[in-house]
C-alpha positions in Angstrom: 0.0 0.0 0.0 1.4 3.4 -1.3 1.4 6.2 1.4 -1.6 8.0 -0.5 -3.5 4.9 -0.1 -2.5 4.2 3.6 -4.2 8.5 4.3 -7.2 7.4 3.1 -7.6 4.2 5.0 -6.5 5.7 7.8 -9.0 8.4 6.8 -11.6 6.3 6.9 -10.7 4.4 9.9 -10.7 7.9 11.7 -14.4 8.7 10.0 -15.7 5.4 11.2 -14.5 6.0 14.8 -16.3 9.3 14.8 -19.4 7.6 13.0 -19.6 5.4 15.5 -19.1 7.4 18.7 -21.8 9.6 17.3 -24.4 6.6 16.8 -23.5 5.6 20.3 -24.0 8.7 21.9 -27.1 9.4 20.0 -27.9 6.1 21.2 -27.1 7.0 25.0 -29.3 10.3 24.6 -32.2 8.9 23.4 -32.3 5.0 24.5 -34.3 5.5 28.0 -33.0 1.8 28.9 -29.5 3.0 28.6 -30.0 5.8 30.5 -31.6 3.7 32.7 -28.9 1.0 32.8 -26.1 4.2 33.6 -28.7 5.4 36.1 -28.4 1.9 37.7 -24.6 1.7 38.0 -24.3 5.5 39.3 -26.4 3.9 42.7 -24.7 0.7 42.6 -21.5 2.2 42.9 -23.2 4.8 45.4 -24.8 2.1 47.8 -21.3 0.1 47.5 -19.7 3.1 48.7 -22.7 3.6 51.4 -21.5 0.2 52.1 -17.9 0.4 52.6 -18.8 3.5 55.1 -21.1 1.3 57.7 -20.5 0.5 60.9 -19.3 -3.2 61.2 -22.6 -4.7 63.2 -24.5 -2.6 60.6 -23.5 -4.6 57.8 -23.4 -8.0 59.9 -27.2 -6.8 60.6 -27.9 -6.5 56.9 -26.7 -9.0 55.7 -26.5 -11.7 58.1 -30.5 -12.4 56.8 -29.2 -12.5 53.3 -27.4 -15.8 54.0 -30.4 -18.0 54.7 -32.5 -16.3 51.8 -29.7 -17.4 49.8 -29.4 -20.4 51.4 -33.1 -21.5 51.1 -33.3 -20.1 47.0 -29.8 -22.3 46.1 -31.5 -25.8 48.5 -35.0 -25.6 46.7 -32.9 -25.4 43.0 -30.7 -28.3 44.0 -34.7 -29.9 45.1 -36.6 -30.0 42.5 -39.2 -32.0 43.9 -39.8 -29.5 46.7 -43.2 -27.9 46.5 -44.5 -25.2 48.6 -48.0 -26.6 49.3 -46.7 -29.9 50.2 -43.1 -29.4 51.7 -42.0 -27.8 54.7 -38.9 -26.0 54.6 -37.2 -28.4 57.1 -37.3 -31.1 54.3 -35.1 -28.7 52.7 -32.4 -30.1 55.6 -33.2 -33.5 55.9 -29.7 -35.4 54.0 -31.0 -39.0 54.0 -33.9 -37.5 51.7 -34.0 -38.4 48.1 -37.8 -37.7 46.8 -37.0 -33.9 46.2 -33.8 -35.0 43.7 -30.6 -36.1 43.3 -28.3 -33.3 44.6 -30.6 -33.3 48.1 -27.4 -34.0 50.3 -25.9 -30.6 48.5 -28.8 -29.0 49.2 -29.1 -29.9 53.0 -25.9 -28.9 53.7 -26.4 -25.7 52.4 -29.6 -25.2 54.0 -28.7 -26.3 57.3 -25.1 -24.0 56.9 -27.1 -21.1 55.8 -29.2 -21.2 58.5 -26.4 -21.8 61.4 -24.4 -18.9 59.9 -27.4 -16.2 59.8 -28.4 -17.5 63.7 -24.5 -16.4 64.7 -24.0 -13.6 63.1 -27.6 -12.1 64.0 -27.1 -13.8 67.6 -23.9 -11.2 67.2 -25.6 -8.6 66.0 -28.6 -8.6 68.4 -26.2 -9.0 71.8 -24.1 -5.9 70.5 -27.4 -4.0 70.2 -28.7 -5.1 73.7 -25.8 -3.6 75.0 -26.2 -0.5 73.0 -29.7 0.2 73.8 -30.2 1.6 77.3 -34.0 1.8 77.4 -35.3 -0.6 79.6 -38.7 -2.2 78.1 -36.4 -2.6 74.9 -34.0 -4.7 76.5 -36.7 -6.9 77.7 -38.1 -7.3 74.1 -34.9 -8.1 73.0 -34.5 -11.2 75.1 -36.9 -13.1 73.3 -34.9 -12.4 70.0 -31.8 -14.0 71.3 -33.7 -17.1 72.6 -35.6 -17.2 68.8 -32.2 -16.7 66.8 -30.7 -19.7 69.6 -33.4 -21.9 68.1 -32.8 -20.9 64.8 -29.1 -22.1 65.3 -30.7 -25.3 66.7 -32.7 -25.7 63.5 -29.9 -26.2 61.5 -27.9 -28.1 63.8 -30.8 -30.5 64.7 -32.6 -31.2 61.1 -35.1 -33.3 60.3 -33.2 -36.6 60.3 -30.6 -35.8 62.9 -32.6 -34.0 65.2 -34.9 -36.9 65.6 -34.5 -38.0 68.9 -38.0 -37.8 70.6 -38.1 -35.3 73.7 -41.8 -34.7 75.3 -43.5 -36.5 72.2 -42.0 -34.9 69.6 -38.6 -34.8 67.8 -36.0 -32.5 68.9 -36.1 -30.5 65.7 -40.1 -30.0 65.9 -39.3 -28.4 69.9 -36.8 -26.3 67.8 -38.7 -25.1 64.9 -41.6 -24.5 67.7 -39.4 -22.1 69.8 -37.9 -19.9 66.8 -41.8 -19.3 65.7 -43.5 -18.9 69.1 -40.6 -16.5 70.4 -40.1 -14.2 67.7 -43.8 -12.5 67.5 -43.1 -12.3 71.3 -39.8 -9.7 70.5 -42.2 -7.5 68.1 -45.2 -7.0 70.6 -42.9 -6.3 73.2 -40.6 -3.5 71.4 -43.8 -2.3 69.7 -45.2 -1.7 72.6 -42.5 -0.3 74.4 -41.9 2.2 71.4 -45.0 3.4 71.2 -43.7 5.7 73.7 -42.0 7.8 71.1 -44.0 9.5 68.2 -41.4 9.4 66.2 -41.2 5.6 66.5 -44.9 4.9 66.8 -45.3 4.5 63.1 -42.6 1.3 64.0 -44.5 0.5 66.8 -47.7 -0.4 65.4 -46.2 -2.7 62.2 -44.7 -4.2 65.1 -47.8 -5.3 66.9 -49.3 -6.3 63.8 -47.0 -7.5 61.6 -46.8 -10.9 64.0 -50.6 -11.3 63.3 -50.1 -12.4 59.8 -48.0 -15.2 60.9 -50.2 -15.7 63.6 -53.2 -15.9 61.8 -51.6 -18.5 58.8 -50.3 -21.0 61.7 -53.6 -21.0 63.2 -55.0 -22.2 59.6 -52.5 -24.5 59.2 -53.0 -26.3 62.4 -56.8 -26.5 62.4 -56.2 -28.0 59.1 -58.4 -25.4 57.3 -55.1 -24.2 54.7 -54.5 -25.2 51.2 -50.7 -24.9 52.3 -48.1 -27.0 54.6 -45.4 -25.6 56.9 -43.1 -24.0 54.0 -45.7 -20.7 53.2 -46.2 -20.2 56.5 -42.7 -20.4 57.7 -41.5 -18.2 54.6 -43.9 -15.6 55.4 -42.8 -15.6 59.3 -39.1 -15.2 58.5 -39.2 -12.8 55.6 -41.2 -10.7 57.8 -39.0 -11.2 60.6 -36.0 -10.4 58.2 -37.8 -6.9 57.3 -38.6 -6.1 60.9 -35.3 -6.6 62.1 -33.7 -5.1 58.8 -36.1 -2.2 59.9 -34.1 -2.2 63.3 -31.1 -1.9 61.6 -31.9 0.6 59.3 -32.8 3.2 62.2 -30.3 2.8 64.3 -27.8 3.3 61.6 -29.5 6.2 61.2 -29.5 8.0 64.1 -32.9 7.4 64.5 -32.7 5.2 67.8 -30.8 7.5 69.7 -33.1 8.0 72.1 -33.5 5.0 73.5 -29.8 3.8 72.7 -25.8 4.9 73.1 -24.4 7.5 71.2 -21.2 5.5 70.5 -20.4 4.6 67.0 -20.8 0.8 66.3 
């Protein structure tokens, strides 16, 4: 190639590149879902940085739920026979199992590992922020929370199959499951009510003494044998609303918002 011919390919290279940029930024201008896609990374990149800037228990708060949601969404895709009108959640932990599919020992592991790790590092998170709250009636509504996430550790320790062993009747994983369920409604009444103390808390204080009710009111169905449902929907519904309550919790304190009733001191 003569150097003539080499200017205008090079020309044309450089007209392309400009072309090109222009179509892409035309593109960026006028595409919304582009502009929502950039909008999206700007407050990805904002909340990671948000992130970074937490306290220590405020991220084990946050995302010490996260573990057994993920932990329940990977053990019902390594189940595929688990149904949520026919299962309970605990078959999800049971390792002899094979009716729900093939990989069930995979999936029981990570279940029962899932749910171990979230009782710690909540169980952590909770006693740090009974220590930081000085307000009395909160305290007591915390106690119950400890002794629920202590049964939640149980849960996964004792599962289905080796958590067997019958104590008053019924197998040491039943007595488990029984105590995380029963105690945790407990903990919202009694903050709720405590809380309603403070109008800028009451708004808190009232999901708090109804938001158990749900739960309440599904178990009841269940066990009069009324519901279209087994154990799984109701025990989904009573931790994810758990999870929100206490990422609610979280949430204020980091905030600021609890200062009131709580230390001053940084976590």
């Amino acid at each position: 190639m003569d150097i003539q011919g080499f200017q205008t390919f090079s020309f044309i290279q450089v007209f392309a590149i400009i072309r090109l940029t222009g179509v892409v930024l035309n593109i960026i201008h006028n595409d919304p879902a582009i502009l929502y896609a950039g909008m999206f990374i700007d407050l990805s990149m904002s909340l990671i940085d948000k992130i970074k800037q937490m306290p220590r228990y405020t991220k084990i708060g946050f995302f010490g739920p996260f573990i057994a949601l993920l932990a329940i969404a990977l053990a019902i895709i390594l189940s595929p026979g688990f149904d949520w009108f026919l299962n309970a959640l605990s078959d999800l932990g049971h390792y002899t199992r094979l009716d729900l599919g093939p990989y069930k020992l995979v999936g029981a592991i990570v279940f029962n590992s899932g749910l171990i790790l979230t009782g710690l590092l909540m169980l952590i998170y909770t006693i740090w922020f009974f220590n930081w709250i000085k307000d009395i009636p909160t305290r007591i509504g915390i106690i119950p929370l400890i002794i629920s996430l202590c049964f939640l550790i149980c849960i996964g320790i004792f599962s289905e199959d080796v958590g067997a062993a019958v104590i008053a009747g019924n197998s040491i994983h039943f007595w488990a499951s029984v105590g995380f369920f029963l105690t945790f409604p407990f903990a919202m009444w009694i903050v709720g009510i405590g809380w309603l103390r403070y109008p800028h808390l009451r708004w808190f204080a009232v999901i708090s003494l109804l938001l158990p009710f749900i739960s309440v009111f599904m178990w009841v169905d269940y066990f009069n044998g009324t519901s279209i449902w087994q154990q799984a929907i109701p025990e989904i519904v009573t931790a994810f609303s758990a999870i929100v309550w206490l990422w609610i919790i979280n949430l204020l304190q980091y905030q600021a918002k609890l200062n009131v009733i709580g230390s001053t001191q940084a976590a």
